[in-house]
C-alpha positions in Angstrom: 6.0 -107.6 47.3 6.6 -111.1 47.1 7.3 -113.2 43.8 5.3 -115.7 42.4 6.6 -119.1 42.1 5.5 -122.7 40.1 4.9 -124.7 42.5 6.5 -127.7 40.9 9.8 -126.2 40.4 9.9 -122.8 42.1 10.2 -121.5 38.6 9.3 -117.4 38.6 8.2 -117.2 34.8 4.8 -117.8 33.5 3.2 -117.9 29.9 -0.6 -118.2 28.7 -0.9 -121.3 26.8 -4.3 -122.6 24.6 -5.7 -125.8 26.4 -6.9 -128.2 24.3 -10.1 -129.7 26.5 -11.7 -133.1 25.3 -15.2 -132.6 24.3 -15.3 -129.0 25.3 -17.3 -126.4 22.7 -15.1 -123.7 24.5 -11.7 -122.2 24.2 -9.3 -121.6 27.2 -5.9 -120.4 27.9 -3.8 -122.1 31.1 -1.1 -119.7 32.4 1.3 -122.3 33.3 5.2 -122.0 34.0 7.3 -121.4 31.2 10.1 -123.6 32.5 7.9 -126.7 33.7 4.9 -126.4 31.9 3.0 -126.9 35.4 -0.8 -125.5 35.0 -0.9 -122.9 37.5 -4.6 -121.1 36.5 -6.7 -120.4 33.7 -8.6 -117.5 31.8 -10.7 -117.4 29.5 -9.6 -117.7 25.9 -11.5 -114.5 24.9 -11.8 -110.7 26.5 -15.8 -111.0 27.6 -15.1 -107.2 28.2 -14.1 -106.5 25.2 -16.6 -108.4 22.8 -19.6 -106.5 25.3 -18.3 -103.1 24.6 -17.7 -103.6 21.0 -21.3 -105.2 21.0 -22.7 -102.1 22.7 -21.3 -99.7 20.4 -23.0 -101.9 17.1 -26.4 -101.3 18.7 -25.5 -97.1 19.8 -25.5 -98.5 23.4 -22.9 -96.0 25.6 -21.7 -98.4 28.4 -19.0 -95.8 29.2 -20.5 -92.9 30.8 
């Protein structure tokens, strides 16, 4: 399997990181290189998944059959 590397520096460790966007009403989290700091991707700053299933269970809804 081959390693992932920065692209900047060839670096082979990453980190998630808070973005501050200007003007955005939304959170998100950059997984950049933890030697360079170079943006690599993004995800989402919260676990949609997560806040559906918990919402489910609130209103008796079993989404997991």
């Amino acid at each position: 399997m081959a390693t992932s590397k920065c692209p900047k520096c060839d670096g082979t460790s990453f980190e998630l990181k808070e973005l501050k966007i200007k003007d955005s009403n939304f959170r998100i989290n950059g997984i950049q290189c933890s030697h360079c700091g170079c943006v690599i991707g993004t995800s989402e700053y919260f676990n949609t998944s997560e806040l559906i299933l918990k919402l489910a269970k609130k209103l008796n809804i079993n989404l997991l059959h």
